[in-house]
Structure formats: structure tokens, C-alpha cells
PDBQT receptor file of N, H, CA, C and O in Angstrom, charges set to zero:
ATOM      1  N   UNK A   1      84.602 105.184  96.572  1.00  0.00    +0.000 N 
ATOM      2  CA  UNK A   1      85.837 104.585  97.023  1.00  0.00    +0.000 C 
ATOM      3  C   UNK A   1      86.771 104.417  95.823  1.00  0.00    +0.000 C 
ATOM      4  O   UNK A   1      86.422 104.063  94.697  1.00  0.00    +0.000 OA
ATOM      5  N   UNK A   2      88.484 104.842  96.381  1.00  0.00    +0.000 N 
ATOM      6  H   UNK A   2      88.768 105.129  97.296  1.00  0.00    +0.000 HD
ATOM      7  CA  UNK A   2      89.270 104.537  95.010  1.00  0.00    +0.000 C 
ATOM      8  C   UNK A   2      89.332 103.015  94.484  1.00  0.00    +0.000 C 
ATOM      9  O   UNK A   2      88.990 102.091  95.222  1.00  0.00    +0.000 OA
ATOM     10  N   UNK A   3      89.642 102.872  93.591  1.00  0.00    +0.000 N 
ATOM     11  H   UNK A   3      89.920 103.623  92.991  1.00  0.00    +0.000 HD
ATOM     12  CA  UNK A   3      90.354 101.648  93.381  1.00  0.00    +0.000 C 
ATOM     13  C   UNK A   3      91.650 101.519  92.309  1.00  0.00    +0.000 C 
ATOM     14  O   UNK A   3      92.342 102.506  92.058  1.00  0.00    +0.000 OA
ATOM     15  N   UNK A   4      91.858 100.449  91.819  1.00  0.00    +0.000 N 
ATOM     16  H   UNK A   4      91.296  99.648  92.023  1.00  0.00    +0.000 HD
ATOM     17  CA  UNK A   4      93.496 100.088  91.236  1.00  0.00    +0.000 C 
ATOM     18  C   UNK A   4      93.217  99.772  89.547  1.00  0.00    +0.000 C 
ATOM     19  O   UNK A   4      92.293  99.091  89.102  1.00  0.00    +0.000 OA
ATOM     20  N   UNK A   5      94.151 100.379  88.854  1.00  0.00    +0.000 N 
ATOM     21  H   UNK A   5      94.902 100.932  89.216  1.00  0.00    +0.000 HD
ATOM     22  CA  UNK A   5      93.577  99.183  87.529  1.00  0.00    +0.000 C 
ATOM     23  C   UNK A   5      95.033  98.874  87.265  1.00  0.00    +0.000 C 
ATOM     24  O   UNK A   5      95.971  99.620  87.545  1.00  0.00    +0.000 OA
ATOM     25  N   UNK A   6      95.135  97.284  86.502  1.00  0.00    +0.000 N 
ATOM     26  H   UNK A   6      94.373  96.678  86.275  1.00  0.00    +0.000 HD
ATOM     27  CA  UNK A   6      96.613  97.147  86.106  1.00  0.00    +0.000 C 
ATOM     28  C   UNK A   6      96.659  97.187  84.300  1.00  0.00    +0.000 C 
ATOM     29  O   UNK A   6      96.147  96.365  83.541  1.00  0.00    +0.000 OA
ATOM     30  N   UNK A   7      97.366  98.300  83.979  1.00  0.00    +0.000 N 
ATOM     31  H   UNK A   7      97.782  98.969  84.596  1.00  0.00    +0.000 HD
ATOM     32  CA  UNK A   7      97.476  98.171  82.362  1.00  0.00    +0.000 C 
ATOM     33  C   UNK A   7      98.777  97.631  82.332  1.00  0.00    +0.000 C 
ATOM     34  O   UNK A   7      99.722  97.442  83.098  1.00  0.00    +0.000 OA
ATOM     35  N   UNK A   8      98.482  97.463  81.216  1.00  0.00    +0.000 N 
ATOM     36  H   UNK A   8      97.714  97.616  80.593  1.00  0.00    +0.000 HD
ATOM     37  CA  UNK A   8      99.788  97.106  79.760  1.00  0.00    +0.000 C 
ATOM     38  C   UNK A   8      99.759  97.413  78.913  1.00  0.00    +0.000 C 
ATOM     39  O   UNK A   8      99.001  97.057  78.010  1.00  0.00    +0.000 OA
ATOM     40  N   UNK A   9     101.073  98.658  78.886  1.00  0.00    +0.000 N 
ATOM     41  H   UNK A   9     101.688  98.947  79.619  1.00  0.00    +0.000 HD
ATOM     42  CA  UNK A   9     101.665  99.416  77.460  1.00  0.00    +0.000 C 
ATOM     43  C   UNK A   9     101.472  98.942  76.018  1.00  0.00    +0.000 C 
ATOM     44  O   UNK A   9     102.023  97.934  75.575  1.00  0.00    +0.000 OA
ATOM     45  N   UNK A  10     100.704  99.683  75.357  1.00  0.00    +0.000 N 
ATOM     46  H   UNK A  10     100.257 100.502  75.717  1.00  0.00    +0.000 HD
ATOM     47  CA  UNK A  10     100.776  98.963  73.681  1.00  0.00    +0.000 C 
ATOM     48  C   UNK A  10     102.526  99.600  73.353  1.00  0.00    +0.000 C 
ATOM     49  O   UNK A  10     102.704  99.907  72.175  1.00  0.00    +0.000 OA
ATOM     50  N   UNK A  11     103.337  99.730  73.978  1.00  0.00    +0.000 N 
ATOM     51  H   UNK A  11     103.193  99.481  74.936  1.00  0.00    +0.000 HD
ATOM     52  CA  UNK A  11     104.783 100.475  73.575  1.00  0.00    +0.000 C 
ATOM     53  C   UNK A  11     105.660  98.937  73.706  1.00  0.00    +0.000 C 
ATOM     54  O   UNK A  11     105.661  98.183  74.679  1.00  0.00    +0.000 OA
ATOM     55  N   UNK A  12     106.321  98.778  72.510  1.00  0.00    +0.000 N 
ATOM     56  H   UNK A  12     106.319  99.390  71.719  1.00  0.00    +0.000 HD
ATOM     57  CA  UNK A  12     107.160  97.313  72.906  1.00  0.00    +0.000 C 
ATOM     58  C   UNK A  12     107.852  98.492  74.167  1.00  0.00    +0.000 C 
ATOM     59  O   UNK A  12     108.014  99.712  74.158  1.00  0.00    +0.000 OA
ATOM     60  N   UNK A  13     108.148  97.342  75.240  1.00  0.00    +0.000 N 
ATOM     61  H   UNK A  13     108.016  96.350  75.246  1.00  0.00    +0.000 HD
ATOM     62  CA  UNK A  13     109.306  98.126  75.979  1.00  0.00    +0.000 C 
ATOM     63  C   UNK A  13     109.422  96.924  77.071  1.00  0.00    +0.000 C 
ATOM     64  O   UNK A  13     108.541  96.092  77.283  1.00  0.00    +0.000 OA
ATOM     65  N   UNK A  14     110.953  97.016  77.859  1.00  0.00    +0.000 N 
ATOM     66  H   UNK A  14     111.669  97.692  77.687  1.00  0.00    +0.000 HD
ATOM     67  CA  UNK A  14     111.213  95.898  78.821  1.00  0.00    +0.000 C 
ATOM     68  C   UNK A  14     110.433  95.899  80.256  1.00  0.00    +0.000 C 
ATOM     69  O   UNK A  14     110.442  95.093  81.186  1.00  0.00    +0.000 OA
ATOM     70  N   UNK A  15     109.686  97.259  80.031  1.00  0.00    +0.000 N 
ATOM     71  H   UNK A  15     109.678  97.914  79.275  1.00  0.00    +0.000 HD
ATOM     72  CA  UNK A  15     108.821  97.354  81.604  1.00  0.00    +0.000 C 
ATOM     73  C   UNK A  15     107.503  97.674  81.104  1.00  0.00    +0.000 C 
ATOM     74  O   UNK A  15     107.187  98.862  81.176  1.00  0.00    +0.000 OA
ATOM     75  N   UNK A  16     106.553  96.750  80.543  1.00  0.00    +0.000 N 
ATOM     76  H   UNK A  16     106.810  95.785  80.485  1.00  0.00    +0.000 HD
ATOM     77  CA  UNK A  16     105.053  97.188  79.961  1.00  0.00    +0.000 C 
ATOM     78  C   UNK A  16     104.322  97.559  80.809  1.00  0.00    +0.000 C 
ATOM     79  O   UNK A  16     103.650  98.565  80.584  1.00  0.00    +0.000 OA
ATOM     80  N   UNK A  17     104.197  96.831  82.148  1.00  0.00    +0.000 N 
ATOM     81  H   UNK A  17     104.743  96.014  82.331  1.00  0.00    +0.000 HD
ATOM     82  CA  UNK A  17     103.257  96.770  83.079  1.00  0.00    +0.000 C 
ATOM     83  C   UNK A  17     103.027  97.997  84.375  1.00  0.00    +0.000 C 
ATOM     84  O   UNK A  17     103.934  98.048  85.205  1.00  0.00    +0.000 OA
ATOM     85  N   UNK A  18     101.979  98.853  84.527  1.00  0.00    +0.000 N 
ATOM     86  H   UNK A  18     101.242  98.812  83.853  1.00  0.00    +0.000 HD
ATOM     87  CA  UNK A  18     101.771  99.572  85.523  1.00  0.00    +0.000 C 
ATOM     88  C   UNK A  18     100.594  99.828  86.223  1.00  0.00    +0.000 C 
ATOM     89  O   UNK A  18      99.826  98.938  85.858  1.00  0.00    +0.000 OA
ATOM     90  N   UNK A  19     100.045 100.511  86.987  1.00  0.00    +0.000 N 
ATOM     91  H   UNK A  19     100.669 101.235  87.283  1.00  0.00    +0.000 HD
ATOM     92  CA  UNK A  19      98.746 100.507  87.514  1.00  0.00    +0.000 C 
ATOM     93  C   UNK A  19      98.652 102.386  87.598  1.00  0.00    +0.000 C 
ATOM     94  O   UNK A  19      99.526 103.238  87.758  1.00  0.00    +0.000 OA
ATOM     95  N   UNK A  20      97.307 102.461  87.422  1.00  0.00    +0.000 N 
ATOM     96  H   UNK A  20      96.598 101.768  87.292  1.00  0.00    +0.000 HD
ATOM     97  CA  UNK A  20      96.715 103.574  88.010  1.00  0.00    +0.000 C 
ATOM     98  C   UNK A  20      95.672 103.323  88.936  1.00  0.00    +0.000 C 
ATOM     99  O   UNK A  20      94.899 102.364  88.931  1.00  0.00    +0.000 OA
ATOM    100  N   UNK A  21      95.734 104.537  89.951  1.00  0.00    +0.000 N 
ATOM    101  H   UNK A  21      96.362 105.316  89.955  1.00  0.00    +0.000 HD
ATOM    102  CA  UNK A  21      94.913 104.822  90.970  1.00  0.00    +0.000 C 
ATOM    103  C   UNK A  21      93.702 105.736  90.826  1.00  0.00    +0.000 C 
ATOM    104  O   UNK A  21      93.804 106.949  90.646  1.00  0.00    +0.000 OA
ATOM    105  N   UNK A  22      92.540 105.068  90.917  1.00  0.00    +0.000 N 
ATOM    106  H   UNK A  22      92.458 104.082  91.062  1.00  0.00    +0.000 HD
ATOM    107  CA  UNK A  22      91.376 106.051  90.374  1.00  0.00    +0.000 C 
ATOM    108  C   UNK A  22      90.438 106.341  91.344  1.00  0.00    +0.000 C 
ATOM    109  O   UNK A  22      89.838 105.413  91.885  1.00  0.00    +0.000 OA
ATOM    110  N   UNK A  23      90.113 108.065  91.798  1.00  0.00    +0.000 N 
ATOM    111  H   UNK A  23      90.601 108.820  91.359  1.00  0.00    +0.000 HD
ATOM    112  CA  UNK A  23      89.246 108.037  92.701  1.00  0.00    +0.000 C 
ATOM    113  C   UNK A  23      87.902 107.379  92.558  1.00  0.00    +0.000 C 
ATOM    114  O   UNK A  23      87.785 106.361  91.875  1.00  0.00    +0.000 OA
ATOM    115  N   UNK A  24      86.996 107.868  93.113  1.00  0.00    +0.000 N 
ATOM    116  H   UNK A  24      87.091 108.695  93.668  1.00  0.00    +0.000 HD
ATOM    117  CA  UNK A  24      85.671 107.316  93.677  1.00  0.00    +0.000 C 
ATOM    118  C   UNK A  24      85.001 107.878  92.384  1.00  0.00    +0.000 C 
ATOM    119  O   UNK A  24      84.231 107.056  91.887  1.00  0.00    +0.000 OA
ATOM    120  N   UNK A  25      85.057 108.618  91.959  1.00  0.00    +0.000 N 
ATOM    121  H   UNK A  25      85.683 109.286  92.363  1.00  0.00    +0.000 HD
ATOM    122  CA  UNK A  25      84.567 109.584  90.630  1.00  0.00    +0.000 C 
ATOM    123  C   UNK A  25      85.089 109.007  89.584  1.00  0.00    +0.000 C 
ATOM    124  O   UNK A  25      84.421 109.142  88.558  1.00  0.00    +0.000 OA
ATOM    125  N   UNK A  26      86.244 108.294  89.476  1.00  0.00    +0.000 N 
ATOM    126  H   UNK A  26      86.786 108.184  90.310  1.00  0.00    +0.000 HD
ATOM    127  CA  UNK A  26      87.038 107.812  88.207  1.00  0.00    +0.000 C 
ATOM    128  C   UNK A  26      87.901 108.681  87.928  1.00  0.00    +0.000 C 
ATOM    129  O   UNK A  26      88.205 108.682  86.735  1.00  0.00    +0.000 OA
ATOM    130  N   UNK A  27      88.477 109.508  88.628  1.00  0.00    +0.000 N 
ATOM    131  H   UNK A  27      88.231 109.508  89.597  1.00  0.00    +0.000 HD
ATOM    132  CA  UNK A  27      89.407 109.996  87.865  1.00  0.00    +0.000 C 
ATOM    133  C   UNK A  27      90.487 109.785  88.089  1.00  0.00    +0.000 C 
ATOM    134  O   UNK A  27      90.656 109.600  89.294  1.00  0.00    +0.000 OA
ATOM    135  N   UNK A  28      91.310 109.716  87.548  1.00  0.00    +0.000 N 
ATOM    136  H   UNK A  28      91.172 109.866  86.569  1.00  0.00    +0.000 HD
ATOM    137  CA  UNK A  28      92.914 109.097  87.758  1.00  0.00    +0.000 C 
ATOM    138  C   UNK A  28      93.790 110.568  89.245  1.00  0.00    +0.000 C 
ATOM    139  O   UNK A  28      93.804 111.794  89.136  1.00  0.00    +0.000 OA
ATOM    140  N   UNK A  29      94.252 109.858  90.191  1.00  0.00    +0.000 N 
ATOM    141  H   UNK A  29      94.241 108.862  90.280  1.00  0.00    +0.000 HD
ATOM    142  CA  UNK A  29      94.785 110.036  91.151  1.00  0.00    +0.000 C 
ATOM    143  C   UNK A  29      96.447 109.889  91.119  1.00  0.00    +0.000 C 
ATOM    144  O   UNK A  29      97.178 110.568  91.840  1.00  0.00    +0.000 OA
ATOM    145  N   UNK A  30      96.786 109.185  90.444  1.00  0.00    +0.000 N 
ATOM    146  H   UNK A  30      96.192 108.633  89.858  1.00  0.00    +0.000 HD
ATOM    147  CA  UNK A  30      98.247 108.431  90.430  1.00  0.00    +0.000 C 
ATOM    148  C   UNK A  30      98.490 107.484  89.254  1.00  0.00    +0.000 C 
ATOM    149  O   UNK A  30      97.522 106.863  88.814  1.00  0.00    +0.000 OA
ATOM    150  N   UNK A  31      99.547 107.339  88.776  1.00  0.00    +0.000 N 
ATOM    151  H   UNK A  31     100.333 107.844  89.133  1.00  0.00    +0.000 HD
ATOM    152  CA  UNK A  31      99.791 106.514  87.960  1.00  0.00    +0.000 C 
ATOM    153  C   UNK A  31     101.435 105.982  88.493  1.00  0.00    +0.000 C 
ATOM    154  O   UNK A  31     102.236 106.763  89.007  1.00  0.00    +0.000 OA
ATOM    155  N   UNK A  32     101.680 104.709  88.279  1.00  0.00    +0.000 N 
ATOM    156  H   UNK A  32     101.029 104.075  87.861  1.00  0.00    +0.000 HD
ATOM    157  CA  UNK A  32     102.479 104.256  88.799  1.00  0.00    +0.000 C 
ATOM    158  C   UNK A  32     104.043 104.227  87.496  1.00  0.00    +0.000 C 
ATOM    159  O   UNK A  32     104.048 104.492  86.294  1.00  0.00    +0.000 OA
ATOM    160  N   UNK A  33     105.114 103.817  88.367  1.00  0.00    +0.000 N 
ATOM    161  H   UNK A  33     105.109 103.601  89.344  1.00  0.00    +0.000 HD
ATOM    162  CA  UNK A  33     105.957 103.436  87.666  1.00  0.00    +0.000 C 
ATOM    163  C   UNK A  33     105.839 102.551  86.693  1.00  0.00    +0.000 C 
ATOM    164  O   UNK A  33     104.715 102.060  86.583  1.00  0.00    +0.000 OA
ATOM    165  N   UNK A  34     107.017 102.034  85.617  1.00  0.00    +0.000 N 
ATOM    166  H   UNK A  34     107.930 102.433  85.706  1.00  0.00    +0.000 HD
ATOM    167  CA  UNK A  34     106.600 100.747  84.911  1.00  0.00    +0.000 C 
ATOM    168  C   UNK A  34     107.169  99.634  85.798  1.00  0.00    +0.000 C 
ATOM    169  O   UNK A  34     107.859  99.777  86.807  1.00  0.00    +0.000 OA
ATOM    170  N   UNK A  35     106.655  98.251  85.105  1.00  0.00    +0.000 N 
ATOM    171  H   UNK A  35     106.094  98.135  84.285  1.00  0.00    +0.000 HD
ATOM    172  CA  UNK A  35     107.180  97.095  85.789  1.00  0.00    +0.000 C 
ATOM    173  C   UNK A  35     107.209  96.149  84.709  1.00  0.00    +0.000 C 
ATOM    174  O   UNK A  35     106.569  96.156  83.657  1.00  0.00    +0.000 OA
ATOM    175  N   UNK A  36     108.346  95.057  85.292  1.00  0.00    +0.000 N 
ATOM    176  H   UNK A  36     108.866  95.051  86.146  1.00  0.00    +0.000 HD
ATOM    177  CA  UNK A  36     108.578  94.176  83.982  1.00  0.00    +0.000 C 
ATOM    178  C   UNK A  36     107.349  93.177  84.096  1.00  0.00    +0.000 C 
ATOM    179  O   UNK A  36     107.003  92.784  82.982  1.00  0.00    +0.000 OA
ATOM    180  N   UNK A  37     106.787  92.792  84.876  1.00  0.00    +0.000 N 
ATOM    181  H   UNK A  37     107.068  93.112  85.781  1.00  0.00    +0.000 HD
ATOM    182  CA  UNK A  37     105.584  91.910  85.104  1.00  0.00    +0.000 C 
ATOM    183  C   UNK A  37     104.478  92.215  85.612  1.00  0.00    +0.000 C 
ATOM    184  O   UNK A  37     104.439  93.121  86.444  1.00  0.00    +0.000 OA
ATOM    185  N   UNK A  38     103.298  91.520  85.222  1.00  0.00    +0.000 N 
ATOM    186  H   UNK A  38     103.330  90.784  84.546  1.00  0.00    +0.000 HD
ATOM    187  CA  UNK A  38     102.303  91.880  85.788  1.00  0.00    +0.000 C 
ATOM    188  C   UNK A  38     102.035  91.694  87.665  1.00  0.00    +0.000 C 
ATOM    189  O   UNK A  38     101.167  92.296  88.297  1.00  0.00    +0.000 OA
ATOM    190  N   UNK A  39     102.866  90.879  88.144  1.00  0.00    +0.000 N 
ATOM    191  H   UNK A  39     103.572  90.390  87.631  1.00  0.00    +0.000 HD
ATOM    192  CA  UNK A  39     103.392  90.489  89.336  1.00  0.00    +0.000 C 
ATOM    193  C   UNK A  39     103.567  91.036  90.049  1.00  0.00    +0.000 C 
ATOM    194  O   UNK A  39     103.193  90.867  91.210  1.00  0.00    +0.000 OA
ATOM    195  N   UNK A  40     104.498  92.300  89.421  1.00  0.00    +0.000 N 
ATOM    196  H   UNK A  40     104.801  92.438  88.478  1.00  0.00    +0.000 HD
ATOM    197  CA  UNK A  40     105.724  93.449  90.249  1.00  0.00    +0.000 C 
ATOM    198  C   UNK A  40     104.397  94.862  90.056  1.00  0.00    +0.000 C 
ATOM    199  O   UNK A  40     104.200  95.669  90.965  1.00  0.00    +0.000 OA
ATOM    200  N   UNK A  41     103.768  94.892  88.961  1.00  0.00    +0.000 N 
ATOM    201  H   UNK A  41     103.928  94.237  88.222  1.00  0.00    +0.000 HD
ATOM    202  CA  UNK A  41     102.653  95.844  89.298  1.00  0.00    +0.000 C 
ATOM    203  C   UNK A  41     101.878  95.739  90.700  1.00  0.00    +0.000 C 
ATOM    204  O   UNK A  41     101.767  96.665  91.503  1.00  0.00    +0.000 OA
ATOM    205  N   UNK A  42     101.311  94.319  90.863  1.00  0.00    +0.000 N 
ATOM    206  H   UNK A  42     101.401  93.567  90.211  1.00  0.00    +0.000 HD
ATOM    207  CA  UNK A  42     100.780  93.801  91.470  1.00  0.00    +0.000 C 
ATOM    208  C   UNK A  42     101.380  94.266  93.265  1.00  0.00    +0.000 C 
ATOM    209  O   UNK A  42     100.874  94.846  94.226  1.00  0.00    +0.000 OA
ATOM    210  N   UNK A  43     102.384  93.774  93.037  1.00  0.00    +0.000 N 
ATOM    211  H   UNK A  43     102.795  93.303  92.257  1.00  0.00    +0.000 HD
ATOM    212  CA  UNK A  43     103.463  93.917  94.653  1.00  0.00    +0.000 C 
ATOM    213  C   UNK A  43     103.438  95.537  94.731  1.00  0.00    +0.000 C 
ATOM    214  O   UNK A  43     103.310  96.011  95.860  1.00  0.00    +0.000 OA
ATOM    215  N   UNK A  44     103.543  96.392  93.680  1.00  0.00    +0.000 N 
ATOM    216  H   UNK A  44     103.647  96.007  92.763  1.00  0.00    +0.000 HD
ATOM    217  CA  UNK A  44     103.422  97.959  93.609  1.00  0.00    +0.000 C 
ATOM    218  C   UNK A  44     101.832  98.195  94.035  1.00  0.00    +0.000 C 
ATOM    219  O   UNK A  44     101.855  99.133  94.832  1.00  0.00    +0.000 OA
ATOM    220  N   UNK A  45     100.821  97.868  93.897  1.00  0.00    +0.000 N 
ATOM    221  H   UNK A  45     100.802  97.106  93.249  1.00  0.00    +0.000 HD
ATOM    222  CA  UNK A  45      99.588  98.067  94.571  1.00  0.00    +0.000 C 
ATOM    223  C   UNK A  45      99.748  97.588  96.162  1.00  0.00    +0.000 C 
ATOM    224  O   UNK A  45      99.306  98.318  97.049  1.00  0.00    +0.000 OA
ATOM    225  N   UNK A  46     100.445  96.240  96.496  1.00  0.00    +0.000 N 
ATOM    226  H   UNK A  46     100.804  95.647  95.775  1.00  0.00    +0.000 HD
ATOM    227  CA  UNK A  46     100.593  96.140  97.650  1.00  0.00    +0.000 C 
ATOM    228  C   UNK A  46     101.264  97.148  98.657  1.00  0.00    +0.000 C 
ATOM    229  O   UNK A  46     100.983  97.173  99.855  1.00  0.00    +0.000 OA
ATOM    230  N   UNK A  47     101.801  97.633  98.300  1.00  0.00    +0.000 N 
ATOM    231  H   UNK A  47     102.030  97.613  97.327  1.00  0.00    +0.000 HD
ATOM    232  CA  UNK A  47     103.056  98.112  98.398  1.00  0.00    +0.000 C 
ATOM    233  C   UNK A  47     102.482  99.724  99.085  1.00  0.00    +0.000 C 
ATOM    234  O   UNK A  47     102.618 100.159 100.228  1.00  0.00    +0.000 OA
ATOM    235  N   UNK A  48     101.994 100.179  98.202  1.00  0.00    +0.000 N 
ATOM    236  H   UNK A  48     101.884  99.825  97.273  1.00  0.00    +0.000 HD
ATOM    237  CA  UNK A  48     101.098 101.868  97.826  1.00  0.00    +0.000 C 
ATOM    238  C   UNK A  48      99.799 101.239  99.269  1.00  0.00    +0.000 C 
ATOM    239  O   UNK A  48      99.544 102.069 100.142  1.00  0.00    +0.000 OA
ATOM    240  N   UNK A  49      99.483 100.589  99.313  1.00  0.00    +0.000 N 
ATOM    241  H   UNK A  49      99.691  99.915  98.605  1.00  0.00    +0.000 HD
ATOM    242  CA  UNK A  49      97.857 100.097 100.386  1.00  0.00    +0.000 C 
ATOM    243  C   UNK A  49      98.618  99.969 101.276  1.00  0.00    +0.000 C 
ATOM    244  O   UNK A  49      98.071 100.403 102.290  1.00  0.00    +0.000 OA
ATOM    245  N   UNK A  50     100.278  99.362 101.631  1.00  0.00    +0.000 N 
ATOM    246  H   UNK A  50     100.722  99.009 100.807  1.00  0.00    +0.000 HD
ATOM    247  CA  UNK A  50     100.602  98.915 103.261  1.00  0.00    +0.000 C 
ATOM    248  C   UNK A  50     101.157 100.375 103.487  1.00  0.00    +0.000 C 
ATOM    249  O   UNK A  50     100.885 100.747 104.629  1.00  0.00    +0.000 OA
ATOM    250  N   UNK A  51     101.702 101.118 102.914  1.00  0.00    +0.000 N 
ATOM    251  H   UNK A  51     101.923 100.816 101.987  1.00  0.00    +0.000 HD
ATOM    252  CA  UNK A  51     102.554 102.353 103.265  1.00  0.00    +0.000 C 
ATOM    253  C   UNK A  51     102.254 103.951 103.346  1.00  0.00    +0.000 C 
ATOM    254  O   UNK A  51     102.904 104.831 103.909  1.00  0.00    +0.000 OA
ATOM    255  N   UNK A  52     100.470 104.066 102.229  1.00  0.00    +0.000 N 
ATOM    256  H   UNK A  52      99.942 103.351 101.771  1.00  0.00    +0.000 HD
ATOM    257  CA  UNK A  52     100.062 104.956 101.843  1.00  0.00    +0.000 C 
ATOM    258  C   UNK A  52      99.298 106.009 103.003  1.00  0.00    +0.000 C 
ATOM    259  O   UNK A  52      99.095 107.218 102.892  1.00  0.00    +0.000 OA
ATOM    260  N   UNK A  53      98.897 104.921 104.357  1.00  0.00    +0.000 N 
ATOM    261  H   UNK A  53      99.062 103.939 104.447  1.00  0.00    +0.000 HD
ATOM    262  CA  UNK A  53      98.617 105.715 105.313  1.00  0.00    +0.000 C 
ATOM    263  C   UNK A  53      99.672 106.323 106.114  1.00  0.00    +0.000 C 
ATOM    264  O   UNK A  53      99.264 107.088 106.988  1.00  0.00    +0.000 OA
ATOM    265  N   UNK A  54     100.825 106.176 106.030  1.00  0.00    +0.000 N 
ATOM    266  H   UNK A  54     101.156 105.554 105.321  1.00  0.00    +0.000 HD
ATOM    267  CA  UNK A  54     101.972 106.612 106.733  1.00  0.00    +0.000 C 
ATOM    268  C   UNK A  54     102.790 107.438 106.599  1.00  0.00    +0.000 C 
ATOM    269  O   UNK A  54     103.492 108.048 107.405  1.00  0.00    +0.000 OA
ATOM    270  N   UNK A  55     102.650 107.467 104.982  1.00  0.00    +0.000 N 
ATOM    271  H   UNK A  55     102.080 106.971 104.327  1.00  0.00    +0.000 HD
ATOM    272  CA  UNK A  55     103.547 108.481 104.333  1.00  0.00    +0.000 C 
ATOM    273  C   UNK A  55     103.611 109.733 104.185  1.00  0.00    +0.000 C 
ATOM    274  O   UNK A  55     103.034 110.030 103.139  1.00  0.00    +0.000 OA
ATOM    275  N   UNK A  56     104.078 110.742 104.774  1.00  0.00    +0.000 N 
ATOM    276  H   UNK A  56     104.547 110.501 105.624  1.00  0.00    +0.000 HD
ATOM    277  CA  UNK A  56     104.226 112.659 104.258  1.00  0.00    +0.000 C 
ATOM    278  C   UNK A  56     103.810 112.255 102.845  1.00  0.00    +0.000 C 
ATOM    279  O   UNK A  56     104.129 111.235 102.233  1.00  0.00    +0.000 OA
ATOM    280  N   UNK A  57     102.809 113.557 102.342  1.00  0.00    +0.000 N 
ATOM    281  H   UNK A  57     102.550 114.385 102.839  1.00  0.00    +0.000 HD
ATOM    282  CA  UNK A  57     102.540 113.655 100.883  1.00  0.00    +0.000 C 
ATOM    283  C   UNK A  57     103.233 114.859 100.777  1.00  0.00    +0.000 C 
ATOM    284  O   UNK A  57     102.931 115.719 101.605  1.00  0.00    +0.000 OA
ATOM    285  N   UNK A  58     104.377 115.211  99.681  1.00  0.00    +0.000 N 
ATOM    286  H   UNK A  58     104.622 114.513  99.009  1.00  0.00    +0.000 HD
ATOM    287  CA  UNK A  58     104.552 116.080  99.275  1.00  0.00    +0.000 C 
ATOM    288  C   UNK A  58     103.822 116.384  97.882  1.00  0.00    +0.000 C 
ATOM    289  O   UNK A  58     103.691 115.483  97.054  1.00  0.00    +0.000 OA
ATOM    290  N   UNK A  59     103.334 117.726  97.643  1.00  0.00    +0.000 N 
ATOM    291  H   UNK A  59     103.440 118.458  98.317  1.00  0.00    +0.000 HD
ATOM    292  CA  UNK A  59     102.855 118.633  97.060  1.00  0.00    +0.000 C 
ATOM    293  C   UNK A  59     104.112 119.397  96.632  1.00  0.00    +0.000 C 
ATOM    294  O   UNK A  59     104.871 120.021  97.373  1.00  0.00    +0.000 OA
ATOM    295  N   UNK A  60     104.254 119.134  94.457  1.00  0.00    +0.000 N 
ATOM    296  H   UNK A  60     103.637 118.627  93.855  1.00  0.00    +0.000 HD
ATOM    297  CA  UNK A  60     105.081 119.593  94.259  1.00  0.00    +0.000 C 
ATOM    298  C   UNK A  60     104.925 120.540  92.625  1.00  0.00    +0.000 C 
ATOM    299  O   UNK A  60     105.723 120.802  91.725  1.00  0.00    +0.000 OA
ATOM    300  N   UNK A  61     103.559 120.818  92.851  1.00  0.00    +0.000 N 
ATOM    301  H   UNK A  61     102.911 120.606  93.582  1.00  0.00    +0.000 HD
ATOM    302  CA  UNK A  61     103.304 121.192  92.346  1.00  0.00    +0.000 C 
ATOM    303  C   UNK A  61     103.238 122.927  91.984  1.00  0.00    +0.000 C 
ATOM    304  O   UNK A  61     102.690 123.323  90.955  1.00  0.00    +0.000 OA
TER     305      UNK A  61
């Protein structure tokens, strides 16, 4: 099963905070935007879990 991790940038910067998405294997799936708080990462995991079954995936690769 995937799960979430929340880092913080060793980069001074005004948005440190982001999360990656890691499959069942560990391997990174997604990595998120930055965020100014650990909070707004937080609401970005919520966010990705209420909407992620609903959404068209585009493939843009």
C-alpha cells in the first residue's frame, strides 16, 4: 500500500514544505508542489486522497 511522507527543503526558501507519494515498494510516485507550512502540505495530502479517485490522469510523458 502507498503512503505520504512530509519533507522539508534544506534550500532557505519561502515555500520549504512538500510531500511525496510512495508506492507499496517505496518508490516515489509523485512529488508534490512546495508549501509555506507544514499545514498546507498537510491540506495537499488531503486534498490528493479526496480527489485522486475522480480525476482523468493525464500521461504526459
Amino acid at each position: 500500500m502507498g503512503y505520504y511522507e512530509i519533507r522539508k527543503s534544506d534550500k532557505q526558501t519561502p515555500q520549504p514544505w512538500y510531500f511525496v507519494l510512495r508506492a507499496g515498494n517505496h518508490e516515489i510516485i509523485a512529488v508534490s508542489e512546495m508549501y509555506a507550512s507544514k499545514q498546507g502540505a498537510l491540506n495537499g495530502i488531503a486534498s490528493v486522497r479526496q480527489n485522486a479517485p475522480t480525476e482523468t490522469i493525464y500521461d504526459r510523458s
